[in-house]
Every structure is written in structure tokens, then in C-alpha cells.
C-alpha positions as CSV (number, residue, x, y, z in Angstrom):
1,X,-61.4,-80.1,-19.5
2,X,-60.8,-77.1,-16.7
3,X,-62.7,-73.8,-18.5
4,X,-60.4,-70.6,-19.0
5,X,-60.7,-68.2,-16.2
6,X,-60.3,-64.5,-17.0
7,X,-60.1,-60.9,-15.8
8,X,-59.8,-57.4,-17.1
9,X,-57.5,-54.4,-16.3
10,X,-58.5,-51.6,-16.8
11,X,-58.3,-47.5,-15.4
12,X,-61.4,-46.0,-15.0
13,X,-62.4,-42.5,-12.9
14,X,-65.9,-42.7,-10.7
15,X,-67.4,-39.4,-12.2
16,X,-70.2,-39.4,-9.4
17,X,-67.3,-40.1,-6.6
18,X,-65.5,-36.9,-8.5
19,X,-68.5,-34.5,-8.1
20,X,-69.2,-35.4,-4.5
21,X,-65.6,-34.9,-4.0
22,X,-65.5,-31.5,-5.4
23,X,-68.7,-30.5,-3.5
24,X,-67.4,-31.4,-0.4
25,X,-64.1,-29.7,-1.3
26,X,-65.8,-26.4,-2.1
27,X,-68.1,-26.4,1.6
28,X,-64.4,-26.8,3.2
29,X,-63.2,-24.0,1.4
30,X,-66.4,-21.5,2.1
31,X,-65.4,-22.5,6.1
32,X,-61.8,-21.9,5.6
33,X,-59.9,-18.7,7.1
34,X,-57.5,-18.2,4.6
35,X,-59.8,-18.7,1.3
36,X,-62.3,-15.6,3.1
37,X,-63.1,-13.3,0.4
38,X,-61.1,-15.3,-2.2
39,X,-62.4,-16.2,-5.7
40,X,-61.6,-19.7,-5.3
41,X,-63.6,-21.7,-7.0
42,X,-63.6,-25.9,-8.5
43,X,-66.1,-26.8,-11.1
44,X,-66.5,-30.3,-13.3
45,X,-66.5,-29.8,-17.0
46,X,-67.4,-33.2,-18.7
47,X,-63.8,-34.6,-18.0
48,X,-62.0,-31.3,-16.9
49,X,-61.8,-30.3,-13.2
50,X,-61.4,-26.5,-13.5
51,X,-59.4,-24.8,-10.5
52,X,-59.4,-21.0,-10.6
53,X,-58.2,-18.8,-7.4
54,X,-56.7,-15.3,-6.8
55,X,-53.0,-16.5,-7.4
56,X,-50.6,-19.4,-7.7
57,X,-50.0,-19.8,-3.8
58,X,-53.4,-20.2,-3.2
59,X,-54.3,-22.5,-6.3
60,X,-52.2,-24.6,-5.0
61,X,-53.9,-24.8,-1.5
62,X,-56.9,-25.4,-3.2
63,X,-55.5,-28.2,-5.4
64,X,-54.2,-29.7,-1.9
65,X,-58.1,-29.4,-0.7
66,X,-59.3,-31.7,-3.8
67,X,-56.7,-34.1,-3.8
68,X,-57.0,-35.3,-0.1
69,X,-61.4,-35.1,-0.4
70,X,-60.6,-37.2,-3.9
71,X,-58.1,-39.3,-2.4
72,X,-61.2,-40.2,0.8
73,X,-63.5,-40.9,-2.1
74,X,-61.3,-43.1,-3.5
75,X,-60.9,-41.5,-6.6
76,X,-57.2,-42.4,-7.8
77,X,-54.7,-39.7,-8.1
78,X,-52.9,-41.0,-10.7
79,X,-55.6,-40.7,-13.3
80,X,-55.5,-36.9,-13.1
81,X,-53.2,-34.7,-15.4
82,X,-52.8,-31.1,-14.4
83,X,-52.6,-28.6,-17.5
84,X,-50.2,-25.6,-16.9
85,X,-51.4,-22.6,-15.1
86,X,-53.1,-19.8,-17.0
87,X,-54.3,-15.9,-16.6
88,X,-57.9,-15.9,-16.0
89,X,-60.7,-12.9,-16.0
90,X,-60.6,-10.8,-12.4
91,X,-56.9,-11.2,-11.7
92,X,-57.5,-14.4,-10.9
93,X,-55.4,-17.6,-12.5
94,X,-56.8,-21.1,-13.6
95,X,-55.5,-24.5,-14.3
96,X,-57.8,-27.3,-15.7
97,X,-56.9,-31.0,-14.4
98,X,-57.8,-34.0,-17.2
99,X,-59.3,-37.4,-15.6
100,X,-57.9,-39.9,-17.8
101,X,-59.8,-42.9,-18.1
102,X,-58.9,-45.8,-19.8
103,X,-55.2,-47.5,-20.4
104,X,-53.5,-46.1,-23.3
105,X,-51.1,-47.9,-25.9
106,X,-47.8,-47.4,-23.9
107,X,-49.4,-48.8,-20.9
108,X,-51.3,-51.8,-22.1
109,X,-47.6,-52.6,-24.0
110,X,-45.8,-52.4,-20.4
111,X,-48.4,-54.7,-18.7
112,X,-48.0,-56.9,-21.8
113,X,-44.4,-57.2,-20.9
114,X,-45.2,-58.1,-17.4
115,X,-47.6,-60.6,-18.3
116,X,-45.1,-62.0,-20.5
117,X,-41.7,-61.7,-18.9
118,X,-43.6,-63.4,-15.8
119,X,-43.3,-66.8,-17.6
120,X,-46.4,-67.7,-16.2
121,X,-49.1,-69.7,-18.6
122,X,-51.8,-66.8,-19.6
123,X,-52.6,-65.2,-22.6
124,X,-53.2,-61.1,-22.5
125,X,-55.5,-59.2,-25.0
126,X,-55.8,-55.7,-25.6
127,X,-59.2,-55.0,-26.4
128,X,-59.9,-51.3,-27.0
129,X,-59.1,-49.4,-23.4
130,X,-58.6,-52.6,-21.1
131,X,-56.7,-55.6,-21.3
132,X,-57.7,-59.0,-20.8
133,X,-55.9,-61.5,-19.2
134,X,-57.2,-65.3,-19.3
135,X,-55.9,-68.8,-17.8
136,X,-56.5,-72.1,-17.1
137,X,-55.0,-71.4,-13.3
138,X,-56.7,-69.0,-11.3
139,X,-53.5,-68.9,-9.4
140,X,-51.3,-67.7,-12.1
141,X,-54.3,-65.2,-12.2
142,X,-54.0,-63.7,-9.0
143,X,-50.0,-63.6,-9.1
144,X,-50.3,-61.3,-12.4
145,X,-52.4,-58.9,-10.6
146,X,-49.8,-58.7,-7.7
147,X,-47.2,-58.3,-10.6
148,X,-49.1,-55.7,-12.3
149,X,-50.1,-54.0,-8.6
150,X,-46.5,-53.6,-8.3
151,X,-45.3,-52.3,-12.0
152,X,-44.8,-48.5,-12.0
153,X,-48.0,-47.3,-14.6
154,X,-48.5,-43.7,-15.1
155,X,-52.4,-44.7,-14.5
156,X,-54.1,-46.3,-11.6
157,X,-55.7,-49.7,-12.5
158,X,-58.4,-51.8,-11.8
159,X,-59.1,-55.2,-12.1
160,X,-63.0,-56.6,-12.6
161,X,-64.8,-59.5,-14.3
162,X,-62.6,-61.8,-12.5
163,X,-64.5,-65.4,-13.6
């Protein structure tokens, strides 16, 4: 009898990847022309990248700066929510970004669909934040992550313990 081979999904955010990021980010900004004598400024708060700069324009060049030093560190985009912009102390304005980790209900429910709609023999679990997906056919295995690859999630995944 063949044993079951599995394999999880799941959406997760490399918090040490994030902070070298962000430190990286913030060097290129203290060498920039434009950000001279700027309050610009990117910190880490548990899960909440905190942008604050002298105005909107300018937020948004330093929100451009992140995403392309996250995007080298492989940090997916996807995973990031941007809160609205806000008045902060000094004149100066702030917007907090959420790293969402972890696949939420509507998510696991679409990849779900996939899994099932692929007619393919697997079964699919959702356990907590991840899904599992197991088989006999490690075949049918690597065509549901192509199918999933190709679904359009809000969130980045993953897919690890592939036994």
C-alpha cells in the first residue's frame, strides 16, 4: 500500500527579511537628494511598518523605497495592507502598513474550490492558518500547486512540508 504524500499552504511574512529590508531602505534614503533634510522616517512595530514623511508626495516615494528593498528580500508584497494616511506631530503625515500572515477563511475556502473543482484525487484540510493538502499521487500534488500558483489570492502563499 503506496503511503499518502502531503504538503501545506500557507502565507507567512520573514520578519528578519522585513527588518533588513527596512534598514537598508532607510541608509538609501539618508543618501538620497530629494529626502535631504526630510523627516522621513520607516520603523517596525511588532507587525506594523510605520511610514511617516513631510507630506503625501514624498510618503509615497518612500513607500516606493521599501517595496522594491522588500521585494529583493523576497518579502511578498501581497501580504502587506496599507492603512489610510493620517496627520502626524511636526507637520509631518503617517501611514502604518499591516504584514498579514497566515491564510484567512475566504482564502482557504477559494483554494478549497480549486482543489476540488480540479477533479483531481486529494483531500484538503484547513487546519488553523494553513491548509493541508494530501494524496496518494505526488503528481496530482505538484499540479495543485501549479493550480493554486495560478488562482488570484489576495495573499502570497507558500508551500512547505512537501513529503
Amino acid at each position: 500500500m503506496a503511503k499518502d504524500s502531503s504538503f501545506d499552504i500557507v502565507s507567512k511574512v520573514e520578519f528578519p527579511e522585513v527588518t533588513n529590508a527596512i534598514a537598508i531602505a532607510m541608509k538609501e534614503i539618508s543618501t538620497r537628494y530629494d529626502f535631504k533634510g526630510s523627516k522621513s522616517n520607516i520603523t517596525l512595530e511588532k507587525e506594523e511598518i510605520v511610514l511617516v514623511s513631510d507630506d503625501e508626495y514624498k510618503l509615497e516615494q518612500l513607500k516606493d523605497v521599501l517595496v522594491s528593498k522588500l521585494i529583493k528580500r523576497n518579502v511578498p508584497i501581497k501580504n502587506i495592507s496599507y492603512g489610510k494616511i493620517e496627520g502626524a506631530s511636526g507637520g509631518t503625515v503617517r501611514q502604518r502598513a499591516t504584514l498579514v500572515s497566515g491564510i484567512d477563511k475566504d482564502n482557504a475556502k477559494k483554494i478549497n474550490t480549486i482543489i476540488k473543482n480540479s477533479g483531481l484525487k486529494v483531500k484538503s484540510q484547513v487546519q488553523d492558518d494553513q491548509v493541508r493538502v494530501t494524496g496518494k499521487n505526488r503528481d496530482d500534488l505538484q499540479q495543485i500547486i501549479a493550480l493554486v500558483r495560478e488562482a488570484d489570492l489576495s495573499v502570497d502563499v507558500q508551500f512547505i512540508n512537501y513529503r
